[in-house]
C-alpha positions as CSV (number, residue, x, y, z in Angstrom):
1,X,0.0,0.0,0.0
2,X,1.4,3.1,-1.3
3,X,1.3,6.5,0.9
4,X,-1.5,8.0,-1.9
5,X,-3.4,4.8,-1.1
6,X,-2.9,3.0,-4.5
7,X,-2.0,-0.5,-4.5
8,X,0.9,-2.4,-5.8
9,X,-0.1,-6.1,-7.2
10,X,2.5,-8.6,-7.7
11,X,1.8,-12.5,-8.6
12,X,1.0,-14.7,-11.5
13,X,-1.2,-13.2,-13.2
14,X,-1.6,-11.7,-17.0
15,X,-5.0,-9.4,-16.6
16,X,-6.3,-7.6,-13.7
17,X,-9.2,-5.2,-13.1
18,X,-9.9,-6.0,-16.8
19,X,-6.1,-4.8,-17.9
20,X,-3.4,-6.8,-19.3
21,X,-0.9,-6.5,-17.1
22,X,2.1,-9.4,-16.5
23,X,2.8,-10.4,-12.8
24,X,2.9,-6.4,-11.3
25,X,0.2,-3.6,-11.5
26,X,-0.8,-0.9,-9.5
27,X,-4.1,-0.3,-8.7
28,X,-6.5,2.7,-7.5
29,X,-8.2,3.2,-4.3
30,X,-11.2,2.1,-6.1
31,X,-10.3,-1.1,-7.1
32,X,-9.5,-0.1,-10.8
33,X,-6.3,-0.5,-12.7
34,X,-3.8,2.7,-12.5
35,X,-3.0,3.4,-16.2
36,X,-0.5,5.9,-14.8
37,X,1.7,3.0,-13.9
38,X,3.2,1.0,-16.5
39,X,5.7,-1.1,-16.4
40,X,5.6,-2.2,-20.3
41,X,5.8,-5.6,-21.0
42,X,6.4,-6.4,-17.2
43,X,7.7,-10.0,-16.0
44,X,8.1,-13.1,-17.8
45,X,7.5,-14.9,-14.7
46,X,6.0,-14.7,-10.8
47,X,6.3,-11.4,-9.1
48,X,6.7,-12.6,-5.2
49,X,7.4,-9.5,-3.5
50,X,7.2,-5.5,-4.0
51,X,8.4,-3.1,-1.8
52,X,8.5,0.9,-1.8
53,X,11.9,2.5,-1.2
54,X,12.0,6.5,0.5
55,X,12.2,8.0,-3.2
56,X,8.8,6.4,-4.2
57,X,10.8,3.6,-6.2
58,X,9.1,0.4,-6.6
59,X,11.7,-3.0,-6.2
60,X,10.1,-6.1,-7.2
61,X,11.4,-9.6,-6.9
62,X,10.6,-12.9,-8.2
63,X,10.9,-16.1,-10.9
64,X,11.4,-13.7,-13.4
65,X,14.2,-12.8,-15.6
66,X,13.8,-11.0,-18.1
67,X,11.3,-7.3,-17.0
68,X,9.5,-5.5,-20.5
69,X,12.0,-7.2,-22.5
70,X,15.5,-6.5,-21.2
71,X,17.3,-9.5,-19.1
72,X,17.1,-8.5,-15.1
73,X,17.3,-11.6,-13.1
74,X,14.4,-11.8,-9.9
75,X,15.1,-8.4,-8.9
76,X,14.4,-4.8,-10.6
77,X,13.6,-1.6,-9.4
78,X,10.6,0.8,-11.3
79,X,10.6,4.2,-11.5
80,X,6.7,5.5,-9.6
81,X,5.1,5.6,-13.3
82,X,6.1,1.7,-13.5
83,X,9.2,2.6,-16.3
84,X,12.3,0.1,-15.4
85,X,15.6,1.8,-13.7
86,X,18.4,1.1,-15.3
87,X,20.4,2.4,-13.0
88,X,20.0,-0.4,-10.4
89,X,22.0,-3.0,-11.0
90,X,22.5,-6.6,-9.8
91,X,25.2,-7.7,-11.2
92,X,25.7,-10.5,-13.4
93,X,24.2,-13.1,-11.3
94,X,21.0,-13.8,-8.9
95,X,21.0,-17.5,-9.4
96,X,17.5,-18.0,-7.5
97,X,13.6,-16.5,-6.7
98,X,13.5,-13.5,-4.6
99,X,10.4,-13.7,-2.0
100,X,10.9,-10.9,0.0
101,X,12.3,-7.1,0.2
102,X,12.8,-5.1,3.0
103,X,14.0,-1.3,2.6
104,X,15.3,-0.2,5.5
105,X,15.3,2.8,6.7
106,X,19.1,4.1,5.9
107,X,18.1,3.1,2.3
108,X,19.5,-0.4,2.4
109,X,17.3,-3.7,0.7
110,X,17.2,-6.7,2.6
111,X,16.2,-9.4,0.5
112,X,15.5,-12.8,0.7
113,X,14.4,-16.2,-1.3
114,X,15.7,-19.3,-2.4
115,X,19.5,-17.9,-3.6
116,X,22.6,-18.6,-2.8
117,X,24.9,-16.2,-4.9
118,X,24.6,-12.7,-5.6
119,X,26.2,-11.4,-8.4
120,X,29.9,-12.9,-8.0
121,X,29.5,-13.8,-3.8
122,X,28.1,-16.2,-2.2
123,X,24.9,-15.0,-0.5
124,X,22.8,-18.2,0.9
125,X,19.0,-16.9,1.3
126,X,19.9,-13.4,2.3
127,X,21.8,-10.5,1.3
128,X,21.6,-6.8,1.7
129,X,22.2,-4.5,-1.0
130,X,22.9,-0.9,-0.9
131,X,20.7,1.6,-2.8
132,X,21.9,1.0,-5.9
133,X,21.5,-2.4,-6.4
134,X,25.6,-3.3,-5.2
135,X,25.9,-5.8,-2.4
136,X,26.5,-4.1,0.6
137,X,29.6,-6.6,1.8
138,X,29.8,-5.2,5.1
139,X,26.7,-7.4,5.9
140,X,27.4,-11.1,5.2
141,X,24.9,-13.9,7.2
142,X,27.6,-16.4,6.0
143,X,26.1,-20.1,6.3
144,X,23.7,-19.2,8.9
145,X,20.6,-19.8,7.3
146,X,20.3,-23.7,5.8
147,X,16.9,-23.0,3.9
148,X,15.2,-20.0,1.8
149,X,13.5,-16.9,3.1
150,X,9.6,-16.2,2.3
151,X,9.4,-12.9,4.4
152,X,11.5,-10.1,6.3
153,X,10.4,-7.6,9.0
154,X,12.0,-4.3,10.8
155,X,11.2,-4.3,14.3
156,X,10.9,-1.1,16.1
157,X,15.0,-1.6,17.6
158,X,15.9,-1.8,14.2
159,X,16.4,-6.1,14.4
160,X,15.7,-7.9,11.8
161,X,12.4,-10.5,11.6
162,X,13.0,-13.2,8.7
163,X,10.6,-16.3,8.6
164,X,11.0,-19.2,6.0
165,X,12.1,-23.0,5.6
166,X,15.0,-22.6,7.3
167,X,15.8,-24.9,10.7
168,X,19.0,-23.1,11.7
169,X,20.2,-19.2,12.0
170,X,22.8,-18.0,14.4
171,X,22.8,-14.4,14.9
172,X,24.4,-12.0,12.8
């Protein structure tokens, strides 16, 4: 739920509020599809999470890699009118589904899923990444986690919450 009270829509879907839109869309307070946001040709596969960064930028992670046409592996961020930033960038290498994305309030994205390399390092379920899309390698969970992550929460100290398959995860 955006701040204006419009709705961002990620999942597997092709149409929504009688639009053609692939896996992301934003819709209205009313129920209806925003036209004002369009992210082209979207995903060619699931959209698992969205998230809202301070500037109004949209991430969205997934299955997905390719986003309206240009090769971006499970993670991308969107401009507010749904237009793909080119600026962010992942690297070379996101070898698995991103299910959820935290922005934190300095501006860095937690993410997690079912990965276990980011770009060129070794990342198992969970990395951070600074605002431009760069690993942030001060923060390394190393092989704490032994299973994917479905969903991340900030508690009020600033702690981490992450829930998913895993069985073990010593604290970082």
């Amino acid at each position: 739920l955006q701040n204006n009270g419009r709705l961002l829509v990620g999942g597997s879907f092709t149409t929504i509020a009688g639009g053609s839109r692939n896996f992301i869309a934003r819709l209205n307070t009313n129920g209806t599809l925003d036209s004002t946001f369009d992210p082209g040709f979207g995903a060619n596969d699931i959209v698992r999470a969205v998230a809202v960064d301070g500037s109004g930028s949209v991430l969205v992670g997934g299955d997905f890699t390719t986003f309206n046409g240009a090769t971006r592996r499970r993670l991308v961020r969107l401009a507010s009118n749904g237009a793909l930033d080119g600026t962010f960038n992942t690297g070379t290498n996101l070898n698995g589904p991103v299910s959820a994305i935290l922005v934190q309030p300095d501006g860095k994205i937690l993410i997690g899923g079912l990965f276990t390399q980011y770009d060129v390092s070794s990342r198992a379920y969970m990395a951070r990444l600074n605002s431009d899309g760069s690993l942030d390698i001060s923060f390394n969970p190393g092989p704490s986690l032994n299973n994917f992550v479905s969903a991340l929460g900030l508690l009020a100290d600033g702690r981490v919450l992450a829930v998913g398959g895993f069985t073990a995860f010593s604290s970082i």
